[in-house]
VEXDREN-2710 file (C-alpha; in Angstrom, 1 decimal):
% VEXDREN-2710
k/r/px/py/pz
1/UNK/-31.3/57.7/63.9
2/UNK/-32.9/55.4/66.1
3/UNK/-30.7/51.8/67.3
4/UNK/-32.1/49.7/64.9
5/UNK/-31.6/51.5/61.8
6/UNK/-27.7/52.2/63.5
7/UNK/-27.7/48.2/63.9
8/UNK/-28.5/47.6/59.8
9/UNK/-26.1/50.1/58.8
10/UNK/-23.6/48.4/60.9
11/UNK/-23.8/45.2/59.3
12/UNK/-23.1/46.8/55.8
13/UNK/-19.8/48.7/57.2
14/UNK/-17.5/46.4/55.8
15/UNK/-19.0/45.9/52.2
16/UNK/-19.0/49.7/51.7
17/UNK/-15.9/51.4/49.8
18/UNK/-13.1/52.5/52.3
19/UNK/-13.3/56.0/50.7
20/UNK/-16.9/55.8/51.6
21/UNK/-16.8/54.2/54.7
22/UNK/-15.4/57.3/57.0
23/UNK/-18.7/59.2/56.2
24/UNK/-21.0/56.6/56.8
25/UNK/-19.1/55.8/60.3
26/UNK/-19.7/59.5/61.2
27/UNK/-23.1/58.8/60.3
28/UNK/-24.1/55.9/62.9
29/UNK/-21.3/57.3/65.2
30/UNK/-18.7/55.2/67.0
31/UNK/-19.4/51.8/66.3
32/UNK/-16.3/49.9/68.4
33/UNK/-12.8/48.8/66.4
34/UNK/-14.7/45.7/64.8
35/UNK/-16.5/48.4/62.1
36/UNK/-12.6/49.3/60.8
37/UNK/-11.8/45.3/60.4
38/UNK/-9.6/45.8/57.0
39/UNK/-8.6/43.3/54.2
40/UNK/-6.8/40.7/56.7
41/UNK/-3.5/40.5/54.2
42/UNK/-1.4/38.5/56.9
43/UNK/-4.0/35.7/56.7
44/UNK/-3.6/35.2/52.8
45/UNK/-1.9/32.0/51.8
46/UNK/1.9/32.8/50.6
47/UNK/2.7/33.5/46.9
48/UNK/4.3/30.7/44.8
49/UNK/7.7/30.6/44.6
50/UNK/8.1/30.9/40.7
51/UNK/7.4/29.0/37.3
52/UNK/6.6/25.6/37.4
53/UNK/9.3/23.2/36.1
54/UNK/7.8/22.1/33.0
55/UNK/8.6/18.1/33.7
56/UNK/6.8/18.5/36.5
57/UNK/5.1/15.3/37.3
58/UNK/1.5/16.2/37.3
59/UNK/2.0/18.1/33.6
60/UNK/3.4/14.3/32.1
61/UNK/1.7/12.7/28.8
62/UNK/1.3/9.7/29.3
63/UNK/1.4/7.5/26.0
64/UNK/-1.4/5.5/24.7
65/UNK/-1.5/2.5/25.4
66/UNK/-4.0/0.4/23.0
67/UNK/-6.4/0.8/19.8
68/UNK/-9.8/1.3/21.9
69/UNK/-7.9/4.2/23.7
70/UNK/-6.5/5.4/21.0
71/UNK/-9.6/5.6/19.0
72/UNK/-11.1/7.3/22.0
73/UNK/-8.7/9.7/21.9
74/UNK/-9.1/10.6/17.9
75/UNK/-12.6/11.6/18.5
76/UNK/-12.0/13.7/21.0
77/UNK/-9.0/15.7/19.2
78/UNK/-11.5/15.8/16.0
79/UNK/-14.3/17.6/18.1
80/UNK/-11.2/19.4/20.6
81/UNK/-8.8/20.7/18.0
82/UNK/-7.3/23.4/20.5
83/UNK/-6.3/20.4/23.0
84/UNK/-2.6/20.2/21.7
85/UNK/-1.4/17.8/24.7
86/UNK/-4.2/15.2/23.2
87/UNK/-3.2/15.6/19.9
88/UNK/0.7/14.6/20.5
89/UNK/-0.3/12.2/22.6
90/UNK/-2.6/11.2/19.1
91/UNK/0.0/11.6/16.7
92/UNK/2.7/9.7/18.3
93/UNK/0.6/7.3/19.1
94/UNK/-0.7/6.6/15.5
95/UNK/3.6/6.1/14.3
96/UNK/4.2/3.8/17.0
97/UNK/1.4/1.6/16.5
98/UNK/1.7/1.7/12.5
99/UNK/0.9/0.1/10.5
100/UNK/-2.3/-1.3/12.1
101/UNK/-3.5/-5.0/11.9
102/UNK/-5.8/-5.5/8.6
103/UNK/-8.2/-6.5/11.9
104/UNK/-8.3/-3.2/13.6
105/UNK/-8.6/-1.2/11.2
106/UNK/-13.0/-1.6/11.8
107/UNK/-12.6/0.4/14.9
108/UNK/-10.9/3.3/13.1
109/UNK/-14.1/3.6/10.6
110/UNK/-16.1/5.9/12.6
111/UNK/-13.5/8.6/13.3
112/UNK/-12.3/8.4/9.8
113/UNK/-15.6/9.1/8.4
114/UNK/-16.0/12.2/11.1
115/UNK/-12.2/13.4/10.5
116/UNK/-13.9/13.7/6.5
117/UNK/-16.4/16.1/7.5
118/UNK/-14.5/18.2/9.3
119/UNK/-11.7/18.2/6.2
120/UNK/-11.9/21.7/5.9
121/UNK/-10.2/22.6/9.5
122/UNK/-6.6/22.8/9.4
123/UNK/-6.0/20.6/12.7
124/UNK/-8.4/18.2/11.1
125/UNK/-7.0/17.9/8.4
126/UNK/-3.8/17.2/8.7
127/UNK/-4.9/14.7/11.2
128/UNK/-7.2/13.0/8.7
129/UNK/-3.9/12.5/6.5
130/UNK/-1.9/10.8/8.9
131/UNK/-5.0/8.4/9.7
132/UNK/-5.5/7.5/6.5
133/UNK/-2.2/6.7/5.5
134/UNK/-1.7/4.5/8.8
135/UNK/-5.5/2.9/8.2
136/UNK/-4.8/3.1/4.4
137/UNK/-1.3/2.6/3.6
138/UNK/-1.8/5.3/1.1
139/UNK/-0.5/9.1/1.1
140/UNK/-3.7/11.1/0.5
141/UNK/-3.5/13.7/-2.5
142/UNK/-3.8/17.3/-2.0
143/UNK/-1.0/18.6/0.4
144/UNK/0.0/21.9/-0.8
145/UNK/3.2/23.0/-1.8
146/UNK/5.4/24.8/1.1
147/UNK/4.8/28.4/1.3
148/UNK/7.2/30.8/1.1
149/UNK/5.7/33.5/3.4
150/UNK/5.7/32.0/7.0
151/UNK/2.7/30.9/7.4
152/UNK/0.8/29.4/10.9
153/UNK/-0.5/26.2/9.7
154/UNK/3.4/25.0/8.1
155/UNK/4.1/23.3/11.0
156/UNK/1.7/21.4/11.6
157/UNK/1.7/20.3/7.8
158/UNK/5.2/19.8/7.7
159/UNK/5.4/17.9/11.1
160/UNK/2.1/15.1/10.0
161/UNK/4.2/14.9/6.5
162/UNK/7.2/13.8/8.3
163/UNK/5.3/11.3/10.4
164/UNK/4.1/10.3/7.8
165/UNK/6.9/9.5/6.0
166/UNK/8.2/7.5/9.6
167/UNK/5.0/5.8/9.7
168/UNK/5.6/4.0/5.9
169/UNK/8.9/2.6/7.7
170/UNK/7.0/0.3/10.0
171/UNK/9.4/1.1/12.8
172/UNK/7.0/0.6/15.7
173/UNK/9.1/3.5/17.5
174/UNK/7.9/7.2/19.2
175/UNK/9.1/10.0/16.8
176/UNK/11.8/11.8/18.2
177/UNK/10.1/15.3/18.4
178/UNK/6.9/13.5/20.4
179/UNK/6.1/15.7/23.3
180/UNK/6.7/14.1/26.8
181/UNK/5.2/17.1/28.9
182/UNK/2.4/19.3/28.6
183/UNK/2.9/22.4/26.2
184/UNK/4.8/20.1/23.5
185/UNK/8.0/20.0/26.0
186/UNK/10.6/16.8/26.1
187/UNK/12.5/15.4/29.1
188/UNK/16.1/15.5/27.2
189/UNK/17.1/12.4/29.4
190/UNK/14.0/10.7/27.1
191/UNK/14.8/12.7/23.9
192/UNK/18.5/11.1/24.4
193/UNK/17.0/7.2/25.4
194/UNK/15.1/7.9/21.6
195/UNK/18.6/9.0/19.9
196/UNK/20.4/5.8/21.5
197/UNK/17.0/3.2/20.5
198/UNK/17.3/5.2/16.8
199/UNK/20.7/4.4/16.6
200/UNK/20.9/0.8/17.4
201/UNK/18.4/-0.1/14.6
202/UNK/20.2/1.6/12.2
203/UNK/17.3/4.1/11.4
204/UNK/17.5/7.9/11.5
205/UNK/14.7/10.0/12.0
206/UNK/13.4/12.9/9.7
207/UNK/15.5/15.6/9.7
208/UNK/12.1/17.8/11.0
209/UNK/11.8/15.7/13.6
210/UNK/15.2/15.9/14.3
211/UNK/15.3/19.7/15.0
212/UNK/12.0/20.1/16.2
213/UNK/13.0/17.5/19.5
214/UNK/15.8/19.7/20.1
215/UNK/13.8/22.8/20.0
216/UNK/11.2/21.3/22.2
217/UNK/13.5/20.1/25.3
218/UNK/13.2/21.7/28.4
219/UNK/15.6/23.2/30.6
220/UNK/18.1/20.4/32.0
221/UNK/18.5/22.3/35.3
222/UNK/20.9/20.6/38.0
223/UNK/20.7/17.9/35.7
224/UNK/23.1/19.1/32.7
225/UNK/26.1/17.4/33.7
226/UNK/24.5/14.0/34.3
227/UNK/22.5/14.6/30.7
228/UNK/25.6/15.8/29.1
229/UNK/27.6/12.2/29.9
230/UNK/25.0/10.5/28.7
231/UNK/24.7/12.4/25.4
232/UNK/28.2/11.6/24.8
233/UNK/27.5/7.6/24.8
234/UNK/25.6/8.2/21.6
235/UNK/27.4/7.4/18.7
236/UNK/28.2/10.2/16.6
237/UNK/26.6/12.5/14.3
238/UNK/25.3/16.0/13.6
239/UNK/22.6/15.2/15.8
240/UNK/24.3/14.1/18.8
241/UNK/26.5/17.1/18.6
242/UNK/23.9/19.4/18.3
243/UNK/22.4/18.1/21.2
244/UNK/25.1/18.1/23.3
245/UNK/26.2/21.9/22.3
246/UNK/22.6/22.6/23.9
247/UNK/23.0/21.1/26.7
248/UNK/25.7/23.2/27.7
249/UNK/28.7/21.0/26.5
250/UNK/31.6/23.0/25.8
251/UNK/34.2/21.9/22.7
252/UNK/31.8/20.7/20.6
253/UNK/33.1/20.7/16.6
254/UNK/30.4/23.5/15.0
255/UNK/30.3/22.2/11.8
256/UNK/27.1/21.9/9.3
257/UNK/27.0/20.5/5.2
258/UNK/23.9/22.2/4.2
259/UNK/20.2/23.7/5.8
260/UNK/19.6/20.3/7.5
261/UNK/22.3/20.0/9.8
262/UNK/22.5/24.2/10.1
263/UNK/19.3/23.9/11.5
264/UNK/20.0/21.5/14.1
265/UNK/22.6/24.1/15.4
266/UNK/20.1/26.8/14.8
267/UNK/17.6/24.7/17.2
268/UNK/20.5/23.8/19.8
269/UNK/21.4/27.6/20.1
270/UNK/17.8/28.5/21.2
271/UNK/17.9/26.0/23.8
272/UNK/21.6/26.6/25.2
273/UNK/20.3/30.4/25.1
274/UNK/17.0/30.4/25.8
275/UNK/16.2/34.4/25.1
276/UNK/19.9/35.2/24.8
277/UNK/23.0/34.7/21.8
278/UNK/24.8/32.1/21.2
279/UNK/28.2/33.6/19.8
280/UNK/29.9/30.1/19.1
281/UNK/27.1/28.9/16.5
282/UNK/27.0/32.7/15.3
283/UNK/30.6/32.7/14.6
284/UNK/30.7/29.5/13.4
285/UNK/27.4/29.2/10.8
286/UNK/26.5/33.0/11.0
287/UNK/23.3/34.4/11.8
288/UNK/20.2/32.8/10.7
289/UNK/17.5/35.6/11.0
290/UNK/15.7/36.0/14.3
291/UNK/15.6/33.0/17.0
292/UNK/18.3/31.8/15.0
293/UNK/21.8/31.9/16.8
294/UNK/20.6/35.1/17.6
295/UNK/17.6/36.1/20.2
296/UNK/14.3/37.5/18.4
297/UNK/14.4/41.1/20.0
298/UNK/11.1/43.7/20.0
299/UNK/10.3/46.9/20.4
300/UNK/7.4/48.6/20.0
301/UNK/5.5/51.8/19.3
302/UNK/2.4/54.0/18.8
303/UNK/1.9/55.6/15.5
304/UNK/-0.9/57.3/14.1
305/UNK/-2.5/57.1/11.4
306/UNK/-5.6/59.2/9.6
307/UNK/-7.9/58.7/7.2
308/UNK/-10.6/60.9/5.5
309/UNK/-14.6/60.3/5.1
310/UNK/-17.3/62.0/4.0
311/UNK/-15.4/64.9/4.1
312/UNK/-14.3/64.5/8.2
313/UNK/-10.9/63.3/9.0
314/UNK/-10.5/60.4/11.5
315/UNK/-7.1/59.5/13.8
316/UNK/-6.4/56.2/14.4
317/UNK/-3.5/55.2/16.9
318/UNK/-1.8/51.6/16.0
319/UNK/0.4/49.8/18.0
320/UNK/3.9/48.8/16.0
321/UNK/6.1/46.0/16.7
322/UNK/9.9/46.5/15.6
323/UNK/11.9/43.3/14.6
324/UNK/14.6/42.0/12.2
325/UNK/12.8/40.8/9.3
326/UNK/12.5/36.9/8.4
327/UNK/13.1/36.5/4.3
328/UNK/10.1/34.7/2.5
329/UNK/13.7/32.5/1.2
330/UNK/14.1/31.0/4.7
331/UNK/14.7/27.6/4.7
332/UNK/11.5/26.1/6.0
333/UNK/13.7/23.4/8.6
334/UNK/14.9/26.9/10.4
335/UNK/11.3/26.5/12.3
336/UNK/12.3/29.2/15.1
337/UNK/13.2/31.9/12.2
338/UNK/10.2/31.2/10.4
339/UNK/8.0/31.5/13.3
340/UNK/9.6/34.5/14.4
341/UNK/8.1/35.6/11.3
342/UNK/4.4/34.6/11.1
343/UNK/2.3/37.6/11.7
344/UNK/-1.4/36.5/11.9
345/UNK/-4.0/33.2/11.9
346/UNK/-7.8/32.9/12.3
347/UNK/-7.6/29.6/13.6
348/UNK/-6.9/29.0/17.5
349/UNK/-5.5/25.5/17.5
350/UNK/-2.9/26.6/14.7
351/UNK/-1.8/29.3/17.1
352/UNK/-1.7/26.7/20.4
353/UNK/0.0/24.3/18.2
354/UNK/2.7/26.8/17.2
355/UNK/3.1/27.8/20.6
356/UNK/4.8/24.6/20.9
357/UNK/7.4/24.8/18.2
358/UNK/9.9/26.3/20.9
359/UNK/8.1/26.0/24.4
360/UNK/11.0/27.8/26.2
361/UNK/11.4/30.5/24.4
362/UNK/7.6/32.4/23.8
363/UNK/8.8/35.9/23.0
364/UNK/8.2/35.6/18.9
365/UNK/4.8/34.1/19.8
366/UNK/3.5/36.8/22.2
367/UNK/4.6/39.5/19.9
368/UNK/2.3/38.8/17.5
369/UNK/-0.3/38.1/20.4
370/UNK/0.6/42.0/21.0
371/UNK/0.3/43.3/17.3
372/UNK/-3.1/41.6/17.6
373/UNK/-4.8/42.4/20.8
374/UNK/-3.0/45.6/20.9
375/UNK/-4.3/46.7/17.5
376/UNK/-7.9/45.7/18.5
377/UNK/-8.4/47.0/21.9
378/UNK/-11.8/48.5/21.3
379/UNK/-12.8/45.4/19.1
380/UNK/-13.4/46.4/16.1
381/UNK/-13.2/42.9/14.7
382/UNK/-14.1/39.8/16.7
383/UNK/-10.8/38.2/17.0
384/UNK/-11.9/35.2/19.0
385/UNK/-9.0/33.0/18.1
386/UNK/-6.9/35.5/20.4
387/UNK/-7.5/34.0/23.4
388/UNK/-4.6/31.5/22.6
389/UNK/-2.0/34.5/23.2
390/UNK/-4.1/34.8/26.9
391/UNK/-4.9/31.4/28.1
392/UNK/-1.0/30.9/28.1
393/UNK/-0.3/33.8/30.3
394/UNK/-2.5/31.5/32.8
395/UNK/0.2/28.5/32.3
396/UNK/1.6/28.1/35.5
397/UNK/5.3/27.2/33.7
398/UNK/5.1/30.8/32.0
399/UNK/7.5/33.4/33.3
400/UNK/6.0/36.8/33.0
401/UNK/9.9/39.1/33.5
402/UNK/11.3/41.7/32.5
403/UNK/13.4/38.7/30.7
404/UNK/10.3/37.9/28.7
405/UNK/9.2/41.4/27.7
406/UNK/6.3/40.7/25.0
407/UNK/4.9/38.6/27.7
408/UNK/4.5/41.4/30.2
409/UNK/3.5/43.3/26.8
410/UNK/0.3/41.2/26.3
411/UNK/-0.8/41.4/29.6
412/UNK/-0.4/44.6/30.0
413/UNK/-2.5/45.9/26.5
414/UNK/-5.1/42.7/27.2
415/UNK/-5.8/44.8/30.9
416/UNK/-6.7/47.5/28.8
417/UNK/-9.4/45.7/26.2
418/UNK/-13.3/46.3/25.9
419/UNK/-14.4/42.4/25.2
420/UNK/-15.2/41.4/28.7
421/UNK/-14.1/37.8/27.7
422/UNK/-10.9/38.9/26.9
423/UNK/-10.3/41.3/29.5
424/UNK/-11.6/39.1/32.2
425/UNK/-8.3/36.1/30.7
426/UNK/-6.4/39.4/31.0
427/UNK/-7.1/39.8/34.9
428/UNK/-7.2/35.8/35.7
429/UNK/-3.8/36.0/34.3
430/UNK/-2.6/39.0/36.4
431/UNK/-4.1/37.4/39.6
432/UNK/-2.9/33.8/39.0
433/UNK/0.5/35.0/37.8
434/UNK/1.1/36.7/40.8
435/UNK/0.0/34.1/43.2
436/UNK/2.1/31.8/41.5
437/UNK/5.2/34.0/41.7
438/UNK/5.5/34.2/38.1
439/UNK/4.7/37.9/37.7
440/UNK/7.8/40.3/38.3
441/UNK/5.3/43.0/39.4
442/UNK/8.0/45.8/38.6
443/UNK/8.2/45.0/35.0
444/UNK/4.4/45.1/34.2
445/UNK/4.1/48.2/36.1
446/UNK/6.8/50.4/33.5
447/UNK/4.8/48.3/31.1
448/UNK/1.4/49.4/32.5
449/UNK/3.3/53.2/32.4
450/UNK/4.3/53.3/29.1
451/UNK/1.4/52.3/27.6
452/UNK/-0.7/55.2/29.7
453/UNK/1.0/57.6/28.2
454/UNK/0.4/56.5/24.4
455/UNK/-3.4/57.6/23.2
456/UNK/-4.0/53.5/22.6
457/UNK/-5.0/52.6/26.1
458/UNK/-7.9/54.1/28.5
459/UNK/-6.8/54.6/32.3
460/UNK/-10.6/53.9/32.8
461/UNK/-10.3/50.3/31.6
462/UNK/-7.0/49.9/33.6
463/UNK/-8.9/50.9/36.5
464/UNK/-11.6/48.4/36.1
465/UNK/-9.2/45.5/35.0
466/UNK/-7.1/46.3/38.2
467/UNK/-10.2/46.5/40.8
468/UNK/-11.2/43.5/39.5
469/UNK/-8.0/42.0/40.3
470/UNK/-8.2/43.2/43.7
471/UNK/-11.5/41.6/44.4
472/UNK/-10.6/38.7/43.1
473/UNK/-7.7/37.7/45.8
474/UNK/-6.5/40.3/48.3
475/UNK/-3.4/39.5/47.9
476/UNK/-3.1/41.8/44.7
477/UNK/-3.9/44.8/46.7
478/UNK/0.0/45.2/47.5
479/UNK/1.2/44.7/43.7
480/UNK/-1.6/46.9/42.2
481/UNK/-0.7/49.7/44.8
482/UNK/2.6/49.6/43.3
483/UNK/1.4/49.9/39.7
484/UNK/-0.6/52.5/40.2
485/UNK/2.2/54.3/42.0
486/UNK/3.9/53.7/38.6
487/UNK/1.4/54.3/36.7
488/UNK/0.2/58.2/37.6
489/UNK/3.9/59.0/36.3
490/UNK/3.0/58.1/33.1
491/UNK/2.6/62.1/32.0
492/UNK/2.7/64.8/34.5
493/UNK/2.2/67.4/32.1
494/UNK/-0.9/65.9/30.4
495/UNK/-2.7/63.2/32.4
496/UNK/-4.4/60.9/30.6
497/UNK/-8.0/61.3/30.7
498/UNK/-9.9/59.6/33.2
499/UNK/-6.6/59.4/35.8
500/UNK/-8.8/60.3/38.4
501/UNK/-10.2/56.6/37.8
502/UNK/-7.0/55.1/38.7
503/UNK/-6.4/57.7/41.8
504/UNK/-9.5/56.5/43.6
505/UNK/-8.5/53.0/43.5
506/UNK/-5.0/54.0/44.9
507/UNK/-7.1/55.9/47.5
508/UNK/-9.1/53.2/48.3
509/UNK/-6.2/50.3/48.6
510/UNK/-3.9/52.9/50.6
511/UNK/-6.6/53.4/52.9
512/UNK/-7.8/49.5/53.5
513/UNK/-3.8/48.6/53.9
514/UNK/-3.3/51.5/55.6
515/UNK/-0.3/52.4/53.5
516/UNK/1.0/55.7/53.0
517/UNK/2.7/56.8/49.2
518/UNK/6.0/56.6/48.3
519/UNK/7.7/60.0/48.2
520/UNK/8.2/59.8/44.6
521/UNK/4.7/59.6/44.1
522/UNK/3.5/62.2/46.5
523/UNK/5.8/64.4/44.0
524/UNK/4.2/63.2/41.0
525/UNK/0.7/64.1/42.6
526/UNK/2.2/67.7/43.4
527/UNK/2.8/68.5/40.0
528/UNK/-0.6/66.8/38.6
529/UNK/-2.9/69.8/37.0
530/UNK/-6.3/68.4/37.8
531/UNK/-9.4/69.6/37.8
532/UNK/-13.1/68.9/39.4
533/UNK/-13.5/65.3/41.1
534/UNK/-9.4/64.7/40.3
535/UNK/-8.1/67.4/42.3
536/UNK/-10.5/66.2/45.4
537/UNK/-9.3/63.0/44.9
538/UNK/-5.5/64.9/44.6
539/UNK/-5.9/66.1/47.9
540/UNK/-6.9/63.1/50.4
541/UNK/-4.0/61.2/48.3
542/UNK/-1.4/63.9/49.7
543/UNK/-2.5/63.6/53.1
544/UNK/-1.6/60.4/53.5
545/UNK/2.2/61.1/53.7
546/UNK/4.0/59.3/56.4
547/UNK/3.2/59.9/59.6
548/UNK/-0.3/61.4/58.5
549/UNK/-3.3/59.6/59.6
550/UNK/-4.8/57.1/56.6
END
């Protein structure tokens, strides 16, 4: 080889594979320490620190301020449906300003005519309601009756028929369940400045919007004690109790006459306990169905399932999802039980929108992400809409624990899908929750083993998802070594198929980091039957024990 083909190979040292890159040094010969330059790890910005507080300034809706904006803002919601921060911003706006000046009511012509057109698309539609009846003065026809099943799109309904019902008062005043934060959350030092305002006119809010502010308010923080004094300056009522019993307040008299004022209990439980029981309302009221005084709780399995055709039998593998049930009879003001209970939706904005029913607490929502995605890894049918399960793992105010299992869940079967759309949210997620310190790396790694050792996921898609996520920021190299350590425990006795996928990229991040295994691993390796390619792979991961050169 003469020194100028040396001199080109040189120059492509780095972008080669590190399992590769050994033979092609031997190749061109000694080429001086700059040739073994590896991933520079202690240059990488730090991870975040955690979750971001949801009242966070920079996540703050602002309200709208006049008619031109607002009516800029109608359009945009008609033709952006999935943007639910710009339609509460919409729909508290419309309220507050109704009823609207005979002389305003030009500007509102050409969005009322679009919000027509687009009648038969649920966000649309409900908003087309509420415009009317603020531009009209009166209630349109057709709202259907309240299901019984729970259903995606009741909340929505029943939330624009209750504002709707504020709006003929003429109040000029927010409605009490109007989000102040992004992802429908309230500041509860707001939510109790809208109690007091309520109370000194004399006017009481919709019982809806009544439980839905409580389930909407975000964690007080070091600020319960201050919040809690100045919850007990409002006058009282079932409300103001209910609040205060979610905010920590010990004492308070647990008392309800009927679903109305059980539901505000019911809401103040999931926000005292955010993923936990509340014992005091359970003892008090008794237990509501999931999310009510008591946590919603998963579990989850693989079952399968055969079917005959044209004479050949076919296995399919589906992913099952363990819960208390929610009865069809539940009241529809218990709004945490009955979405604990909805199972499936075609349209994406419904499922953003319910997302926001309880902010805090997500577990009921990702599960059915789960029963979805998890059921449709290969896509058999195009299931668009599930992207809104996804794009929330990338919310920076989204804890992805061990505390928040169906979270890590999602992730964890999404890492594992064929759409390249939806694997590729699956590995921004894993990337961005880990940079942000969201991610508890342990818990998605059992996650990530379970799963391998279930027929329903492919260690050849894991191995792809996880490279990817590697390449992406360097600073995943450490966390994904760790998985994978998990990970090729997932059966010793029969490895999955294609485990020798997931080996090389352990290989080839233990030997760019220079790590060595873990002994618990190098024991798992030991007892691994492979055959062909996986047993040469076996061997150069045993040999990097400690003390053993990488």
């Amino acid at each position: 080889m003469n020194d100028a083909a040396r001199a080109e190979l040189e120059a492509h040292v780095q972008s080669v594979a590190t399992v590769n890159r050994p033979a092609l040094l031997s190749l061109i010969g000694n080429v001086g320490p700059a040739a073994s330059v590896e991933i520079p790890v202690a240059e990488q910005p730090p991870v975040g620190h955690g979750p971001l507080d949801p009242l966070d300034t920079s996540r703050m809706l602002v309200p709208i301020g006049d008619v031109t904006e607002l009516v800029d803002c109608i359009a945009f919601v008609l033709e952006n449906p999935k943007d639910i921060d710009a339609l509460e911003r919409v729909l508290e706006a419309l309220v507050r300003m109704a009823p609207l000046p005979q002389p305003l009511l030009k500007q509102f012509a050409p969005v009322m005519k679009r919000a027509l057109k687009l009648i038969d698309r649920e966000v649309q539609n409900r908003l087309a309601r509420l415009l009317a009846f603020v531009g009209g003065g009166k209630r349109p026809q057709g709202h259907s009756e309240k299901s019984q099943k729970p259903k995606a799109e009741e909340f929505l309904a029943s939330r624009v028929e209750d504002l709707i019902d504020q709006a003929a008062q003429g109040w000029g005043l927010a409605p009490l369940a109007s989000a102040t934060h992004a992802r429908g959350f309230i500041d509860a030092a707001v939510f109790i400045e809208r109690i007091a305002v309520y109370q000194a006119r004399g006017v009481q809010a919709p019982s809806g919007e009544q439980v839905r502010g409580l389930l909407r308010l975000a964690p007080a923080g070091d600020r319960s004690a201050a919040l809690r004094n100045q919850a007990r300056q409002l006058a009282d009522a079932p409300l103001a109790r209910a609040l205060r019993h979610a905010l920590g307040e010990d004492g308070v008299p647990i008392t309800a006459k009927g679903d109305e004022e059980q539901a505000l209990f019911a809401a103040a439980a999931r926000i005292r306990h955010p993923g936990g029981d509340d014992p005091l309302v359970l003892d008090a009221l008794g237990d509501f169905g999931p999310d009510g005084a008591n946590a919603a709780r998963y579990a989850w399995s693989v079952d399968a399932r055969s079917s005959t055709y044209a004479g050949k039998t076919y296995v399919h593998h589906h992913l099952t999802l363990s819960a208390a049930e929610v009865p069809a009879s539940t009241p529809h003001v218990l709004m945490a039980v009955r979405r604990a209970g909805v199972d499936d939706t075609h349209d994406e904005a419904l499922l953003r929108y319910m997302a926001a029913v309880v902010p805090s607490s997500l577990e009921s929502f990702f599960v059915d992400g789960c029963r979805q995605v998890g059921n449709n890894l290969d896509w058999w049918e195009a299931r668009w809409q599930d992207h809104a399960y996804l794009t929330l793992l990338l919310d920076p105010t989204v804890p992805l624990t061990a505390v928040q299992p169906m979270a890590v869940l999602l992730l964890a079967l999404a890492l594992a899908g064929k759409e390249p759309g939806q694997t590729a949210l699956a590995v921004d997620a894993l990337v961005q929750s880990f940079i942000d310190g969201r991610l508890e790396v342990p818990a998605l790694g059992a996650q990530l083993r379970a799963l391998l050792s279930t027929p329903i996921v492919m260690a050849k898609r894991y191995a792809k998802s996880l490279q990817a996520a590697v390449r992406a920021d360097g600073r995943l190299a450490a966390p994904v070594f760790d998985m994978l350590c998990e990970m090729l425990a997932a059966d010793v006795e029969n490895p999955p198929k294609n485990l020798t996928a997931l080996m090389e990229l352990l290989l080839e991040i233990a030997l760019s980091s220079q790590r060595t295994l873990p002994a618990p691993t190098l024991e798992v390796l030991a007892r691994l039957s492979l055959g062909g390619k996986g047993r040469a792979v076996q061997k150069s991961l045993l040999g990097l024990r400690a003390g053993a050169p990488a």
